[in-house]
GUTINU-748394 format. One record per residue: residue number from 1; residue in one letter; x, y, z of N, C-alpha, C, O, CB in turn. Coordinates in Angstrom, 2 decimals, padded with zeros to 5 digits, always signed. Glycine has a CB too. Layout:
N
<drennu i="NUM" aa="A" n_east="X" n_north="Y" n_up="Z" ca_east="X" ca_north="Y" ca_up="Z" c_east="X" c_north="Y" c_up="Z" o_east="X" o_north="Y" o_up="Z" cb_east="X" cb_north="Y" cb_up="Z"/>
...
This chain:
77
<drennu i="1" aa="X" n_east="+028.66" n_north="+025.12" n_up="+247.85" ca_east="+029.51" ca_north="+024.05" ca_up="+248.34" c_east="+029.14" c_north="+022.78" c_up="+247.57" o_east="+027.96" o_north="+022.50" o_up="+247.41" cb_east="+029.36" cb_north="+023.85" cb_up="+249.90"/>
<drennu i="2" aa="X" n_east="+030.01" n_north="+022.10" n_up="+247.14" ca_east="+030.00" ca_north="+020.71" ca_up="+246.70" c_east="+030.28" c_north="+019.75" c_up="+247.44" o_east="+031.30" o_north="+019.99" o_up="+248.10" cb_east="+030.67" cb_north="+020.51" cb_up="+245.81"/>
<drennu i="3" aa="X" n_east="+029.81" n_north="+018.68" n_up="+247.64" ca_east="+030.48" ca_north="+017.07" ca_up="+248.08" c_east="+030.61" c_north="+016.10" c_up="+247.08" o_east="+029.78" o_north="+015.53" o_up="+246.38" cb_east="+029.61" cb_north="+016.25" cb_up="+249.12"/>
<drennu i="4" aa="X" n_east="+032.32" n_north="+016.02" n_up="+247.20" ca_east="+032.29" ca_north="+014.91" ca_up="+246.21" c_east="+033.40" c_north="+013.92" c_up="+246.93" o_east="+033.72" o_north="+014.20" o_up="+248.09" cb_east="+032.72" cb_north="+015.44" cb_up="+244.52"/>
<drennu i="5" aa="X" n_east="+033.92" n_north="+012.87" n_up="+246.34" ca_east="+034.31" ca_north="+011.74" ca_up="+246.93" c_east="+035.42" c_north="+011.61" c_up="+245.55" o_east="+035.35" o_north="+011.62" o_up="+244.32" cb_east="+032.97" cb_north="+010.46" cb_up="+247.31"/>
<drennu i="6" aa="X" n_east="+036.61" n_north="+011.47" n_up="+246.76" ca_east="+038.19" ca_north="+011.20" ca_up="+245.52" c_east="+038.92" c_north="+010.27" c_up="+246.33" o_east="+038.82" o_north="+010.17" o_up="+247.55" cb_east="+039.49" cb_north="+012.83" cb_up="+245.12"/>
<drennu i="7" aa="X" n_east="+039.64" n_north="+009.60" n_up="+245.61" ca_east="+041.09" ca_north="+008.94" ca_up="+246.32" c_east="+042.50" c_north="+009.43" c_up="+246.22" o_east="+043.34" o_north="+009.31" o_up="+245.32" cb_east="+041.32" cb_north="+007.63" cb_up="+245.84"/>
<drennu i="8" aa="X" n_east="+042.52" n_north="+010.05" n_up="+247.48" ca_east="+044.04" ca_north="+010.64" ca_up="+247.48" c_east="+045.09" c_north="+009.94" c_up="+248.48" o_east="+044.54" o_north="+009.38" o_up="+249.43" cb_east="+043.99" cb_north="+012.24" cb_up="+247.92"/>
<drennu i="9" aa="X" n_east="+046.11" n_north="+009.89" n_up="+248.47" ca_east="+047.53" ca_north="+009.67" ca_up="+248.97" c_east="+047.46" c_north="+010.05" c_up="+250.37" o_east="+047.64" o_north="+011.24" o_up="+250.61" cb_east="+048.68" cb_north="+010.53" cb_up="+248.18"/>
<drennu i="10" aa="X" n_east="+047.11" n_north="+008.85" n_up="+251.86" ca_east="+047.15" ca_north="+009.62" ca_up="+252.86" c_east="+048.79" c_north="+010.40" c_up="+253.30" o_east="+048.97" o_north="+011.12" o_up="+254.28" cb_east="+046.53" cb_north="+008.69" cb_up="+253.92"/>
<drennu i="11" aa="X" n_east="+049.54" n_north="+010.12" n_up="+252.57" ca_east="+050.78" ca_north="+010.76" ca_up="+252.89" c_east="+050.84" c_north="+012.38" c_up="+252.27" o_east="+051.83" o_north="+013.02" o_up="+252.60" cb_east="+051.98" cb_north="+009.79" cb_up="+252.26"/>
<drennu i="12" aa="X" n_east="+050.22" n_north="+012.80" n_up="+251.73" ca_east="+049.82" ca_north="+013.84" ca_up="+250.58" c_east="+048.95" c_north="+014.44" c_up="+251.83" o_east="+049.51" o_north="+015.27" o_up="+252.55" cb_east="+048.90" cb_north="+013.24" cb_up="+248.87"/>
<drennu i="13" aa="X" n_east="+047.72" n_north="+014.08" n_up="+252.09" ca_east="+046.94" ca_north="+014.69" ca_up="+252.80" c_east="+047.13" c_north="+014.98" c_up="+254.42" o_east="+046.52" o_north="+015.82" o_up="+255.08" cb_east="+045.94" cb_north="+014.08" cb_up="+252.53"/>
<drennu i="14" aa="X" n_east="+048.00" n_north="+014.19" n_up="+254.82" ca_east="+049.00" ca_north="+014.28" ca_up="+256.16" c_east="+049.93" c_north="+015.32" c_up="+256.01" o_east="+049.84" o_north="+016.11" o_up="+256.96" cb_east="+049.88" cb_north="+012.95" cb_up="+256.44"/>
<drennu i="15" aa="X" n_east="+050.83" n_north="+015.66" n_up="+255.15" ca_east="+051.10" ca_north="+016.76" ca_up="+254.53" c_east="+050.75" c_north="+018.34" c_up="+254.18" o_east="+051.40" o_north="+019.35" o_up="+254.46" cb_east="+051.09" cb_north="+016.36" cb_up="+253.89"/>
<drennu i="16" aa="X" n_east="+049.75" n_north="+018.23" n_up="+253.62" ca_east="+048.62" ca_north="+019.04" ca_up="+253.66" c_east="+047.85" c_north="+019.65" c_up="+254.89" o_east="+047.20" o_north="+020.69" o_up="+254.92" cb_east="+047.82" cb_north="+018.37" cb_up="+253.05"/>
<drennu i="17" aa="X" n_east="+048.02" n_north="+018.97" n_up="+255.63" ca_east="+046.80" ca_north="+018.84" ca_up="+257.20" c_east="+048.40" c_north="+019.61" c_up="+257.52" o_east="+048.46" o_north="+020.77" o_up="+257.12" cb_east="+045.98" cb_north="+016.66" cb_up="+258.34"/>
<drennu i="18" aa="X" n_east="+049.66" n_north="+019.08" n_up="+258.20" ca_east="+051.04" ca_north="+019.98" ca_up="+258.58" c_east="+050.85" c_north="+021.23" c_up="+257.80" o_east="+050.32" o_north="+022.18" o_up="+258.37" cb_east="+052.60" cb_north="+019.23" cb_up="+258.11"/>
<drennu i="19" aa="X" n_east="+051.24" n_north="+021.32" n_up="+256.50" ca_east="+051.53" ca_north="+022.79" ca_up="+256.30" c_east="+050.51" c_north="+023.61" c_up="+256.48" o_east="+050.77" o_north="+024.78" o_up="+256.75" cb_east="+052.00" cb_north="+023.09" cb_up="+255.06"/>
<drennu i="20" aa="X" n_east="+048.81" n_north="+023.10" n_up="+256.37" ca_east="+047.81" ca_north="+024.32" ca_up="+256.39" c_east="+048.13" c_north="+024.92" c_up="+257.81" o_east="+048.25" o_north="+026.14" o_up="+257.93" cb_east="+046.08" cb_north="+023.85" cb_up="+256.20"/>
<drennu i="21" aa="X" n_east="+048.26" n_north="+024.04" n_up="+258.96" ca_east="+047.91" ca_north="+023.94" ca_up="+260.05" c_east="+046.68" c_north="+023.27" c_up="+260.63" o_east="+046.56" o_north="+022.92" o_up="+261.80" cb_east="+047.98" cb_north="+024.89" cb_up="+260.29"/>
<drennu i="22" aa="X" n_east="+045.94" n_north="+023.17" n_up="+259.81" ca_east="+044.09" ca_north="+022.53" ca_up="+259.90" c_east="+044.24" c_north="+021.11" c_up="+259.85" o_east="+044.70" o_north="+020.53" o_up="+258.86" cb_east="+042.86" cb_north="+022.98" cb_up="+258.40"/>
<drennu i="23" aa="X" n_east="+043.79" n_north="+020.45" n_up="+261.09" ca_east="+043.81" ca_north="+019.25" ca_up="+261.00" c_east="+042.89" c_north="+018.60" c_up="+260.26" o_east="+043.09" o_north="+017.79" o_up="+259.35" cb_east="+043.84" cb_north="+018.85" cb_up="+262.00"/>
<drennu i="24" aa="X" n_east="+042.00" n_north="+018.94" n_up="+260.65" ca_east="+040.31" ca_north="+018.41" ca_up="+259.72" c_east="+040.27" c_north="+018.28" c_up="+257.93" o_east="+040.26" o_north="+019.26" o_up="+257.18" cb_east="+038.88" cb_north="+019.92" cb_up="+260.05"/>
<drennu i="25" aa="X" n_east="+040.26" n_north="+017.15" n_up="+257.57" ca_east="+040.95" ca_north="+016.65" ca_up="+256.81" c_east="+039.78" c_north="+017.85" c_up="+255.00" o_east="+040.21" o_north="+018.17" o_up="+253.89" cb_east="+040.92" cb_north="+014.46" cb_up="+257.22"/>
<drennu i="26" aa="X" n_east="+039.10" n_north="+017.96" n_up="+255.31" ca_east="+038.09" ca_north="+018.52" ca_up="+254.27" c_east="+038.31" c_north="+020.31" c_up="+254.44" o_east="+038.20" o_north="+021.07" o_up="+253.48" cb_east="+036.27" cb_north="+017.91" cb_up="+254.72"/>
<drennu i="27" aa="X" n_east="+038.60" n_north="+020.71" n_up="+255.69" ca_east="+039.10" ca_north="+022.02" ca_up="+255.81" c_east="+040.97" c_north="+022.26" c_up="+255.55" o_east="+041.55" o_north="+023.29" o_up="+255.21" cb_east="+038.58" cb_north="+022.43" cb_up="+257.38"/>
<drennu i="28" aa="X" n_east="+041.33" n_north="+021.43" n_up="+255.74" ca_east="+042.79" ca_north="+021.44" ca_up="+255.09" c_east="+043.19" c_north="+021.41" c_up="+253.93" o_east="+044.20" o_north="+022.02" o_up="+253.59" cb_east="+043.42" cb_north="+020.62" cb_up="+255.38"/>
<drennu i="29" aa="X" n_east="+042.37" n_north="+020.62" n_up="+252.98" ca_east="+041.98" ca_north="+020.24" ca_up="+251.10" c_east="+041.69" c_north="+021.04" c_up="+251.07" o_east="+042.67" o_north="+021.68" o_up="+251.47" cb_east="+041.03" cb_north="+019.28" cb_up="+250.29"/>
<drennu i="30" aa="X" n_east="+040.65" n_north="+021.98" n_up="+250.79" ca_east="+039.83" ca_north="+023.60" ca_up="+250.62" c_east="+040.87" c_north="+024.08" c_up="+250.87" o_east="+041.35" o_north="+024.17" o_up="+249.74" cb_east="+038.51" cb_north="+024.26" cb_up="+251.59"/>
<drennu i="31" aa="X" n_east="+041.71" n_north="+024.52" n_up="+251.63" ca_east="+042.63" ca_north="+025.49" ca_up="+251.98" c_east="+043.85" c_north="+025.52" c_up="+250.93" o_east="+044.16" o_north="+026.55" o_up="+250.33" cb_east="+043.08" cb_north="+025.22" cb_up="+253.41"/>
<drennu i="32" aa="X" n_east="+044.52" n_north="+024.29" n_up="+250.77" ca_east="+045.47" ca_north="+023.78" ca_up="+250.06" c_east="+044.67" c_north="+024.51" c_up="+248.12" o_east="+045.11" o_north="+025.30" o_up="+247.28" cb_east="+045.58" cb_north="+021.69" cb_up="+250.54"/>
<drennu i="33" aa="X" n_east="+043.85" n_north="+023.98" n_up="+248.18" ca_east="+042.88" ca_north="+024.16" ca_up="+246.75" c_east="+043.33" c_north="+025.65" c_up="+246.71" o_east="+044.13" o_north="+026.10" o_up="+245.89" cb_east="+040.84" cb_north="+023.85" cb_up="+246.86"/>
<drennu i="34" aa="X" n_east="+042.64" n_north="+026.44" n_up="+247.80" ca_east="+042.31" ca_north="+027.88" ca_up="+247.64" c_east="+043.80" c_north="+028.58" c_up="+247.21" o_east="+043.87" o_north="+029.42" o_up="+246.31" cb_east="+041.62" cb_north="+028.54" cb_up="+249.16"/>
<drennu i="35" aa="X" n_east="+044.88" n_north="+028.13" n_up="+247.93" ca_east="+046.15" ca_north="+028.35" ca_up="+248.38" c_east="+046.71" c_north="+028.03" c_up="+246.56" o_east="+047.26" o_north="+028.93" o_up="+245.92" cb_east="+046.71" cb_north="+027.14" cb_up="+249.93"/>
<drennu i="36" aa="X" n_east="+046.53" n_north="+027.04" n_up="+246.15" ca_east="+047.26" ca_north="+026.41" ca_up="+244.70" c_east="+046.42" c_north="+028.00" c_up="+243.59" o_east="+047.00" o_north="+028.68" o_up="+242.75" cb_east="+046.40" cb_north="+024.02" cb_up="+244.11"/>
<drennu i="37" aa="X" n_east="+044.65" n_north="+028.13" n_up="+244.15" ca_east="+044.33" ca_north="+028.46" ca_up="+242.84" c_east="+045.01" c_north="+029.92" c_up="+243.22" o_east="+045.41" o_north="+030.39" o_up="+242.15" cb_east="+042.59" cb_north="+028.31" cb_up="+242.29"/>
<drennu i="38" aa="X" n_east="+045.34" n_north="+030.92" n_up="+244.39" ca_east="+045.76" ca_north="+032.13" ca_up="+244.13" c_east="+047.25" c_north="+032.39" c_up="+243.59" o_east="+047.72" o_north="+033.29" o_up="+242.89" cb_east="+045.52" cb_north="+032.78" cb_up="+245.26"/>
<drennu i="39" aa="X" n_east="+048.10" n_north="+030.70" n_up="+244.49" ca_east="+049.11" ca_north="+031.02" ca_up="+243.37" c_east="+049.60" c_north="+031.05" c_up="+241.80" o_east="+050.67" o_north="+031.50" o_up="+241.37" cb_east="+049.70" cb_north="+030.59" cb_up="+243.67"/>
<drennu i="40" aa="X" n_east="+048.17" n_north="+030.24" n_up="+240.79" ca_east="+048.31" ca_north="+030.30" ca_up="+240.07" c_east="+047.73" c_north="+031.31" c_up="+239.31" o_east="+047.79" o_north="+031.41" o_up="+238.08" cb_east="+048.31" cb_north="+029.47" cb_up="+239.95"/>
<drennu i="41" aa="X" n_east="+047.04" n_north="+032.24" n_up="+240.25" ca_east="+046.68" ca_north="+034.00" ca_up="+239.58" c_east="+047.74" c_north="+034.67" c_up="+239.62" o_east="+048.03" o_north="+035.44" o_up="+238.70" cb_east="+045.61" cb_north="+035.03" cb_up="+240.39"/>
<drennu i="42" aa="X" n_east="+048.66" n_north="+034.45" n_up="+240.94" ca_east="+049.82" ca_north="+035.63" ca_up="+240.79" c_east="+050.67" c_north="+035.35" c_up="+240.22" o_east="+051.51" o_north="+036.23" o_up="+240.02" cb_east="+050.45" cb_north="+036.15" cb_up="+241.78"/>
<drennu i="43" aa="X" n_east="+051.00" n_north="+033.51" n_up="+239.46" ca_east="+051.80" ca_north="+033.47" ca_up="+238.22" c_east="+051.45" c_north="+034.08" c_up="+236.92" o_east="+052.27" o_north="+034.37" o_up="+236.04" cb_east="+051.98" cb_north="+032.25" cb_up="+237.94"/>
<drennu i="44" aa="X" n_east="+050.13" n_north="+034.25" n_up="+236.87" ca_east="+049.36" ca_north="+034.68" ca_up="+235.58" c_east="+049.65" c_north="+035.94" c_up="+235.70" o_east="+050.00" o_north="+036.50" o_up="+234.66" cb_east="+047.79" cb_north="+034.41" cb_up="+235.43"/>
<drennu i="45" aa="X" n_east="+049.60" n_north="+036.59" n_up="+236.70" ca_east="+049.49" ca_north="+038.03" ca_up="+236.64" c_east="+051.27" c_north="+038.70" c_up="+236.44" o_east="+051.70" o_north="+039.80" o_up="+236.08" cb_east="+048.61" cb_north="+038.55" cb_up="+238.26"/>
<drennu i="46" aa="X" n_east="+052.00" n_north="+037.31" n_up="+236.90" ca_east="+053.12" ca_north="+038.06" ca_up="+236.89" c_east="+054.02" c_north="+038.02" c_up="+235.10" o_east="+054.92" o_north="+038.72" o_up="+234.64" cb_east="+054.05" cb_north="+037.33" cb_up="+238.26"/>
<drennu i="47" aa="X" n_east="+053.37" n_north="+037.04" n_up="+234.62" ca_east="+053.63" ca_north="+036.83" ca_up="+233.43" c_east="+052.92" c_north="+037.82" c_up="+232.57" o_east="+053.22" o_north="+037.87" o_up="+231.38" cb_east="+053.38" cb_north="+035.55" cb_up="+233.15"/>
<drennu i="48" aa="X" n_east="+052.16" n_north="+038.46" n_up="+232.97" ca_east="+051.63" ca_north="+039.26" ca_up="+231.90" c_east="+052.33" c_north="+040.72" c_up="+232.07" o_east="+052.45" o_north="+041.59" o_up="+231.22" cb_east="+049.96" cb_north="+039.32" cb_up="+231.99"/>
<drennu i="49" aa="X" n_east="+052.73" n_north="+040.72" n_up="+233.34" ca_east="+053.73" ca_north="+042.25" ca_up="+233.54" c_east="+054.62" c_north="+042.13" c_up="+233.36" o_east="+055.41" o_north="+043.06" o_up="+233.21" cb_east="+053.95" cb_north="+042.98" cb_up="+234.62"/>
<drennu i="50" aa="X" n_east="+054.91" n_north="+040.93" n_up="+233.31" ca_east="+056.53" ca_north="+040.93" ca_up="+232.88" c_east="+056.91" c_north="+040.59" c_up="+231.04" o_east="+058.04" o_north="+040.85" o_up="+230.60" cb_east="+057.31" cb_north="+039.47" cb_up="+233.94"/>
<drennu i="51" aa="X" n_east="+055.77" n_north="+039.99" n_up="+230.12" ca_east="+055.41" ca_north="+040.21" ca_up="+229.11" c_east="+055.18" c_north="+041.87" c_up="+228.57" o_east="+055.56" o_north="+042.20" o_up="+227.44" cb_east="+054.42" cb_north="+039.41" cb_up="+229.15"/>
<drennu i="52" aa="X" n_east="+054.67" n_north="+042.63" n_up="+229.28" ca_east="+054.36" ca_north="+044.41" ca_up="+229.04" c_east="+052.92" c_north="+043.71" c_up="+228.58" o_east="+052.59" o_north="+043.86" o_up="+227.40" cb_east="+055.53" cb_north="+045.67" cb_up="+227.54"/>
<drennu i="53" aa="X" n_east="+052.30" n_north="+043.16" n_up="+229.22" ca_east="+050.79" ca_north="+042.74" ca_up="+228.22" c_east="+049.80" c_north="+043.39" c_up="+229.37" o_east="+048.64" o_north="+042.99" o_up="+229.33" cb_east="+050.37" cb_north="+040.55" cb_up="+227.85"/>
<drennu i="54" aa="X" n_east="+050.18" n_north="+044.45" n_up="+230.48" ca_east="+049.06" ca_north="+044.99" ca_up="+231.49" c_east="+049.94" c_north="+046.71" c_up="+231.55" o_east="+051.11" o_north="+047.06" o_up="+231.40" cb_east="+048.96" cb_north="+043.80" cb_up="+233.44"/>
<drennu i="55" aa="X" n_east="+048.67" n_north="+047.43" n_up="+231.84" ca_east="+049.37" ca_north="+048.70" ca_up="+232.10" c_east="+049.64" c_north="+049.23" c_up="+233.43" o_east="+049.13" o_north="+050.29" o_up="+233.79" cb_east="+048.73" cb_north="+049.63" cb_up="+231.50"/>
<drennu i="56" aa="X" n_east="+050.49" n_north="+048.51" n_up="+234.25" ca_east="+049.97" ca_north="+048.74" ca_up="+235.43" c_east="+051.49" c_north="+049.41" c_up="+235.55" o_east="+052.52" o_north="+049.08" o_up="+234.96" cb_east="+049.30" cb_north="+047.43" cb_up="+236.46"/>
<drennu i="57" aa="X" n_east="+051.23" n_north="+050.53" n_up="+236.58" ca_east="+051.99" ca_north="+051.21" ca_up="+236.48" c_east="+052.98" c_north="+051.57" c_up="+237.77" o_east="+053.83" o_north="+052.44" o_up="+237.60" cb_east="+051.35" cb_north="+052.02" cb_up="+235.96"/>
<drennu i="58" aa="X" n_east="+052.87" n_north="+050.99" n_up="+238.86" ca_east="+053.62" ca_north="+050.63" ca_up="+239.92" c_east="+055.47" c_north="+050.51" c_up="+239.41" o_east="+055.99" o_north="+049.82" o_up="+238.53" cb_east="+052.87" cb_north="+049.13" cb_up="+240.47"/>
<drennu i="59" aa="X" n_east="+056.01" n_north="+051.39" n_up="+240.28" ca_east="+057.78" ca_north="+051.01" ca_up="+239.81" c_east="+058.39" c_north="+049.49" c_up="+240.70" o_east="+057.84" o_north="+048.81" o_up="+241.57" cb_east="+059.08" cb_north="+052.70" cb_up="+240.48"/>
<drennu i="60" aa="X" n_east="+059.22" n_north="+049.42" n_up="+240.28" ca_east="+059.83" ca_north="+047.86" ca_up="+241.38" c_east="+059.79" c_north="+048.24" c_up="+242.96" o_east="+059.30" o_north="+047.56" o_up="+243.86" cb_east="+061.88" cb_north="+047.37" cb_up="+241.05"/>
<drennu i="61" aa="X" n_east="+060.64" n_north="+049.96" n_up="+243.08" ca_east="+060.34" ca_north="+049.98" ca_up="+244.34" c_east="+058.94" c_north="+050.23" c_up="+245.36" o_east="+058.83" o_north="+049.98" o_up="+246.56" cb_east="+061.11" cb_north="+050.71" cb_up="+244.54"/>
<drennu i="62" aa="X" n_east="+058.12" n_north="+050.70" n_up="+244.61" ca_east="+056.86" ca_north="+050.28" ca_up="+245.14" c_east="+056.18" c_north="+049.34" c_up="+244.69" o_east="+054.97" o_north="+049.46" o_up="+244.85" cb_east="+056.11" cb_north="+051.08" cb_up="+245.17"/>
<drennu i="63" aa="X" n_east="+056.59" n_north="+048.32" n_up="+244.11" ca_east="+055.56" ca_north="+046.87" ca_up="+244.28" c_east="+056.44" c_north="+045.92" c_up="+245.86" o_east="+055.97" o_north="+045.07" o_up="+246.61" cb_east="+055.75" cb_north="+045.53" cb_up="+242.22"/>
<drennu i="64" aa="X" n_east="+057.68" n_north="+046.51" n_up="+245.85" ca_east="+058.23" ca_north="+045.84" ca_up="+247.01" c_east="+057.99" c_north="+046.65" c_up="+247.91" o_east="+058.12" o_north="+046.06" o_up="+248.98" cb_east="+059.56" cb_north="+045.47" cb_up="+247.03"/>
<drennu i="65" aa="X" n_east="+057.68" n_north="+047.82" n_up="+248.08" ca_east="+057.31" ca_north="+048.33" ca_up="+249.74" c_east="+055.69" c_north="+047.16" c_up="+249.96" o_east="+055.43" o_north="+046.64" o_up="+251.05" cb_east="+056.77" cb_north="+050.77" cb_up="+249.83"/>
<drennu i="66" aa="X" n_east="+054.98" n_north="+047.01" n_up="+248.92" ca_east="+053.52" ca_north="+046.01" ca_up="+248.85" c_east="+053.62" c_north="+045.57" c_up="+250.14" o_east="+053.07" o_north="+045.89" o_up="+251.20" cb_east="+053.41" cb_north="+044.59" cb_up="+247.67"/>
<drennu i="67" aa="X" n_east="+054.67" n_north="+044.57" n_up="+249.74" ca_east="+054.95" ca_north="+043.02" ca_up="+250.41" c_east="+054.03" c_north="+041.87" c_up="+249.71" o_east="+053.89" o_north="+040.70" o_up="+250.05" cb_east="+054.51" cb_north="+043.01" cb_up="+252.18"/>
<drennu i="68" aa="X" n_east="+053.52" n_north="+042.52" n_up="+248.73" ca_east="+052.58" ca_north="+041.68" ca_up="+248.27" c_east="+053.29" c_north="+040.04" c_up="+247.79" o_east="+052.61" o_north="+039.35" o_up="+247.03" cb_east="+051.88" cb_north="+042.54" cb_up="+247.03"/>
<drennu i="69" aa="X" n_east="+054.33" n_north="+039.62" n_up="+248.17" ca_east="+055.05" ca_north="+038.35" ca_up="+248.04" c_east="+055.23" c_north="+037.65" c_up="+249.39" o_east="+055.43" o_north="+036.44" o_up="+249.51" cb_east="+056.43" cb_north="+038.59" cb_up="+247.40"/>
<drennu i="70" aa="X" n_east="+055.12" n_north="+038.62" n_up="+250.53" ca_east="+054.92" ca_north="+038.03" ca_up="+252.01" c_east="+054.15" c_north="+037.36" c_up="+252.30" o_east="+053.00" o_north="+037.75" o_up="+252.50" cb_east="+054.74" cb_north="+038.70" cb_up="+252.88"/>
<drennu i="71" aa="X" n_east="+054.58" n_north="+035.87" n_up="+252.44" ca_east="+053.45" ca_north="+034.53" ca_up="+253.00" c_east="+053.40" c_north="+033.88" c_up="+254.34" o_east="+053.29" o_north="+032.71" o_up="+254.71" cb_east="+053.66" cb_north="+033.24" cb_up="+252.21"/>
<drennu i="72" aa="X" n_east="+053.53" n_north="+035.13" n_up="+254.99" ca_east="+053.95" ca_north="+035.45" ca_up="+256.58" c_east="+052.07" c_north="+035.14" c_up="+256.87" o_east="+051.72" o_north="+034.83" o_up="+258.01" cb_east="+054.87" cb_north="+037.61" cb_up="+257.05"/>
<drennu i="73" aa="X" n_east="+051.29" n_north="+035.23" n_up="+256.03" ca_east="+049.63" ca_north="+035.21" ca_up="+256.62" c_east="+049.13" c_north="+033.94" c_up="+257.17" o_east="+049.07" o_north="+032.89" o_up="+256.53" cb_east="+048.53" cb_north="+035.52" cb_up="+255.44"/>
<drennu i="74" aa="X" n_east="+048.84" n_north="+034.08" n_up="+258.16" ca_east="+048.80" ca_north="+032.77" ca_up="+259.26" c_east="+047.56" c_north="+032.21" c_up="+258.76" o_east="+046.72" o_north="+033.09" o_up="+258.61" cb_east="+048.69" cb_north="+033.13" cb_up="+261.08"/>
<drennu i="75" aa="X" n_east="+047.06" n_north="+030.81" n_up="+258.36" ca_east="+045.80" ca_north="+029.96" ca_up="+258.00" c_east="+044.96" c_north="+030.26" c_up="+258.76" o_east="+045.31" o_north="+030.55" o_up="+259.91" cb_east="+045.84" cb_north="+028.58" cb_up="+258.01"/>
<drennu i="76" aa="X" n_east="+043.39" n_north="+030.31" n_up="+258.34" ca_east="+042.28" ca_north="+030.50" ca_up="+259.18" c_east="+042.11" c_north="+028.68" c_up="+259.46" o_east="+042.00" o_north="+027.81" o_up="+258.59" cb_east="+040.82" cb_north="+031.50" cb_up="+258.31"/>
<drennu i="77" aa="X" n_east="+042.12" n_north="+028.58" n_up="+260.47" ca_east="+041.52" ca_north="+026.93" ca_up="+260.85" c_east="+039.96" c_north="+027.33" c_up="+261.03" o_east="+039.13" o_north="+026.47" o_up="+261.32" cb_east="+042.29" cb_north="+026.06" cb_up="+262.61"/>
């Protein structure tokens, strides 16, 4: 764990605190963080299958039985 000290936008972080659900202003940031960095793995990942640059071998209709695009997963507060 780190502590560090930033200046952000309380309208941004009021924001943030609504969509996580987590009011607590340092557990809502972490969440938001965690939340930005996995969506920017499953852009990476989707660009590389959709490039042919992975061998993964799943057809369309079973990457959609997954659900692996369902953001139905409720926040841990």
């Amino acid at each position: 764990m780190m502590r560090i000290t930033v200046e952000l936008d309380e309208n941004q972080i009021d924001e943030v605190s609504r969509l996580t659900g987590v009011k607590k202003k340092s557990p809502a940031i972490a969440e938001a963080i965690q939340e930005f960095i996995r969506q920017k793995e499953r852009e990476a990942f989707l660009k590389q299958v959709l490039a042919g640059e992975t061998d993964y071998q799943m057809t369309n209709e079973q990457i959609e039985q997954t659900n692996v695009w369902d953001e139905t997963t409720p926040s841990e507060s």
